[in-house]
KEVOZA-857001 format. One record per residue (C-alpha): residue in one letter; residue number from 1; x, y, z. Coordinates in steps of 0.2 Angstrom, whole numbers, always signed. Example, Ala and Ser with C-alpha at 12.3 -4.5 7.8 and 13.67 -1.06 7.14 Angstrom:
! residues 2
+------+-----+-------+-------+-------+
: rest :  nr :     x :     y :     z :
+------+-----+-------+-------+-------+
:    A :   1 :   +62 :   -22 :   +39 :
:    S :   2 :   +68 :    -5 :   +36 :
+------+-----+-------+-------+-------+
! end
This chain:
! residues 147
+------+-----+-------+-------+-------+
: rest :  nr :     x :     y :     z :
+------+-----+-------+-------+-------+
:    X :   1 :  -191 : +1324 :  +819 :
:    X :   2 :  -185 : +1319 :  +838 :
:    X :   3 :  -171 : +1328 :  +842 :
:    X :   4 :  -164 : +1314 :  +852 :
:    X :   5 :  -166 : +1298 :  +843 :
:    X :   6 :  -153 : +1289 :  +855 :
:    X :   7 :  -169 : +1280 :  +865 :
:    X :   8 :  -177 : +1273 :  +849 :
:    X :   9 :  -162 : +1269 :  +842 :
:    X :  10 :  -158 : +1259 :  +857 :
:    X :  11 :  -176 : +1253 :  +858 :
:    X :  12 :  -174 : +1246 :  +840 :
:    X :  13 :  -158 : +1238 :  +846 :
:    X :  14 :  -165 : +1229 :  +859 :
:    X :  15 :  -180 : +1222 :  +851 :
:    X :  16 :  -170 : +1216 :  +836 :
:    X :  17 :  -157 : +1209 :  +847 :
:    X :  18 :  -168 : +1197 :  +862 :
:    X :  19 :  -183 : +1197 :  +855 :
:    X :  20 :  -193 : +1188 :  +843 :
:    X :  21 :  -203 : +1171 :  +839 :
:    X :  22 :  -193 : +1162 :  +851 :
:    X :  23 :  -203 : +1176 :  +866 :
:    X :  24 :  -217 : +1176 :  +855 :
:    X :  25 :  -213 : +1193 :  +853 :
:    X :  26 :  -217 : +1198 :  +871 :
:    X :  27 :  -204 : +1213 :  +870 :
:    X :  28 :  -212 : +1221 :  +854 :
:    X :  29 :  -229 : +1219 :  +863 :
:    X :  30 :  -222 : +1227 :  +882 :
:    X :  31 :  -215 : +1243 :  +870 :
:    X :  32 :  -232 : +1243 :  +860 :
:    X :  33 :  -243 : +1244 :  +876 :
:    X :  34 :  -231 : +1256 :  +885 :
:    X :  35 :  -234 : +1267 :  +870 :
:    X :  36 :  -251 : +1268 :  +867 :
:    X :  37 :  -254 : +1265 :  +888 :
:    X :  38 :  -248 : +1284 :  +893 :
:    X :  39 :  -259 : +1301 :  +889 :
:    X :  40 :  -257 : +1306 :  +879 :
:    X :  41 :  -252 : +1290 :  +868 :
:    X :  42 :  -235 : +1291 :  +860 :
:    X :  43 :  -231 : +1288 :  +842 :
:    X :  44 :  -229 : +1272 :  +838 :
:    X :  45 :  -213 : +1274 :  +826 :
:    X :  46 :  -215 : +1269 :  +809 :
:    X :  47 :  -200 : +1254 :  +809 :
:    X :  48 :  -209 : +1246 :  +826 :
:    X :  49 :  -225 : +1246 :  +815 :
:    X :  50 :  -214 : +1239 :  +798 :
:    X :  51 :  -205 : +1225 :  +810 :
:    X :  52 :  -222 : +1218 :  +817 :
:    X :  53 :  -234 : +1218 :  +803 :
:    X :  54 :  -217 : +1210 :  +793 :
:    X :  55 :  -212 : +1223 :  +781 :
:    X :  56 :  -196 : +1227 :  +775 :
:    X :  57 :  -192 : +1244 :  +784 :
:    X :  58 :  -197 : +1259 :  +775 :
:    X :  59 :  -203 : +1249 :  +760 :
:    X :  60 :  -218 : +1251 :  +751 :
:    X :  61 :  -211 : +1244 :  +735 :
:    X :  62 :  -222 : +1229 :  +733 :
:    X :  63 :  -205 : +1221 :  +731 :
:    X :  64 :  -200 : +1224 :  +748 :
:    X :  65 :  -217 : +1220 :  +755 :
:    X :  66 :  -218 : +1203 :  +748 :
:    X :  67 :  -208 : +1199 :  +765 :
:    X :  68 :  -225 : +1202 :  +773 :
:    X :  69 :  -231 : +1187 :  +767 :
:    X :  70 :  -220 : +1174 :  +776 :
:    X :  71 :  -207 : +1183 :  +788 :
:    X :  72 :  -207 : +1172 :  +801 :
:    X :  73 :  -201 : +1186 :  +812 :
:    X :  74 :  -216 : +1195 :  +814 :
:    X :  75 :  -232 : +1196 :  +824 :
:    X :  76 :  -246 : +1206 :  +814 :
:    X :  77 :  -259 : +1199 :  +825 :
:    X :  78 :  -250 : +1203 :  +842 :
:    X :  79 :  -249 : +1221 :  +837 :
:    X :  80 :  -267 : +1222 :  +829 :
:    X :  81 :  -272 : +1215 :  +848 :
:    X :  82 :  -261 : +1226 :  +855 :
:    X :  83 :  -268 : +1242 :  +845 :
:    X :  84 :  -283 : +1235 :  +852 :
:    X :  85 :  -280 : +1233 :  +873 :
:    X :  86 :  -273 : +1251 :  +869 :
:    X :  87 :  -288 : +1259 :  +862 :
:    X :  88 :  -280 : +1265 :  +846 :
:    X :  89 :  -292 : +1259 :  +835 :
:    X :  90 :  -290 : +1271 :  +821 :
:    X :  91 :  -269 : +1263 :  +821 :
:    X :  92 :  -276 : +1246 :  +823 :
:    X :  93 :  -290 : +1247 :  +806 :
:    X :  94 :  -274 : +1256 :  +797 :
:    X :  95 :  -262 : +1242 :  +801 :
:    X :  96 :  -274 : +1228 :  +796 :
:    X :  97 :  -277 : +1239 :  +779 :
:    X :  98 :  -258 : +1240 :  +774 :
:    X :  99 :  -256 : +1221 :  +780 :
:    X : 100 :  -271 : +1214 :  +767 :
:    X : 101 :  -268 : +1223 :  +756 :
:    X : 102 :  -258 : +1213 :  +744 :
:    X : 103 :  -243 : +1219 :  +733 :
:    X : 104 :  -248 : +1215 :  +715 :
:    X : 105 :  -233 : +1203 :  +715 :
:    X : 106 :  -238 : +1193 :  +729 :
:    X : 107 :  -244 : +1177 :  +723 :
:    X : 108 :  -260 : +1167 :  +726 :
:    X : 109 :  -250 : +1153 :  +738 :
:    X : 110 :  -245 : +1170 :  +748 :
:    X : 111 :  -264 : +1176 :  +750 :
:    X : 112 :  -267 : +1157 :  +758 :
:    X : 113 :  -252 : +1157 :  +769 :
:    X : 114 :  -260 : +1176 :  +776 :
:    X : 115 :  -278 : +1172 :  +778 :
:    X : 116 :  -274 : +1155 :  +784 :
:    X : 117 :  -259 : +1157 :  +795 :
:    X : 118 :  -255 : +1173 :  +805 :
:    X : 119 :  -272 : +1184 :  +803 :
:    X : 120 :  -286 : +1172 :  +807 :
:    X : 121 :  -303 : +1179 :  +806 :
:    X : 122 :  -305 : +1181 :  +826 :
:    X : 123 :  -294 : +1194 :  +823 :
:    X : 124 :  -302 : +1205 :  +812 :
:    X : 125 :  -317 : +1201 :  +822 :
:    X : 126 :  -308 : +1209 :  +836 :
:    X : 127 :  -306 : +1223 :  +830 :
:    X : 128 :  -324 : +1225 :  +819 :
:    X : 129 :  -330 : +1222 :  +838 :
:    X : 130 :  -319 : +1236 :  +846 :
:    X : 131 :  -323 : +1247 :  +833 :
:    X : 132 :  -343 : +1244 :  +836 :
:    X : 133 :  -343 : +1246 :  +855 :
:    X : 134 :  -332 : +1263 :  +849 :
:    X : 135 :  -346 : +1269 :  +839 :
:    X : 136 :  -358 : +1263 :  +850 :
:    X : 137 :  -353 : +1273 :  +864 :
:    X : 138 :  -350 : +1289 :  +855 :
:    X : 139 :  -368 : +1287 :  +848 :
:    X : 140 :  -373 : +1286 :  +867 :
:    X : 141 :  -362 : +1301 :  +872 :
:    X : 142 :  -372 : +1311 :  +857 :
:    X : 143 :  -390 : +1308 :  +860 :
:    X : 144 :  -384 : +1313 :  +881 :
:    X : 145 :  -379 : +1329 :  +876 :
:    X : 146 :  -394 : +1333 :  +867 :
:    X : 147 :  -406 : +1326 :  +879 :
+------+-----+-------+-------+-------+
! end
């Protein structure tokens, strides 16, 4: 683990304190792009990743992650975008796994409210897009090196 947890513990502190719906999570956003914007990227801790995709943190008791489905105060698609912008593709296709992929007790209203509300399909096209122009470009930097 870090040995000094004081910075994210104030981090955490912060973000919970001023900021949320009412910023449109603009502080969440500036902490996710400072992250994933240095070389090499720092780790994006796990109850930053919880807060914005709108889980209950450190839950994966389907319980807990019912939350997910109408926590107002989160921003899945902001830190999907974000993931994005950064280039952390393989973080942004793991995120959008563990936010659609339903508890067993989430019901078929909550399903609706998660295609229709906060992930709409520009979203994931985003990132299908991001992830193309990725493989794209490796496939280029391949056939270079063996021409």
């Amino acid at each position: 683990g870090d040995s000094n947890p004081r910075p994210w513990e104030l981090l955490k502190e912060i973000l919970e304190k001023f900021d949320g719906p009412h910023l449109n999570f603009c502080l969440h956003k500036a902490a996710v792009n400072a992250m994933t914007g240095r070389y090499p990227p720092v780790a994006i801790p796990k109850w930053l990743y919880d807060r914005m995709e709108g889980r209950i943190e450190g839950g994966n008791h389907p319980s807990k992650n019912a939350a997910l489905f109408s926590n107002p105060h989160s921003n899945p698609q902001l830190l999907i975008s974000s993931l994005i912008d950064g280039g952390e593709l393989v973080e942004a296709c793991e995120s959008m796994v563990r936010i659609l992929s339903a508890p067993p007790d989430v019901s078929e209203k909550a399903l609706d409210y998660v295609f229709k509300g906060w992930a709409p399909l520009h979203t994931i096209d985003l990132l299908f897009d991001a992830c193309e122009r990725q493989m794209r470009t490796e496939e280029e930097e391949d056939l270079g090196v063996l021409a």
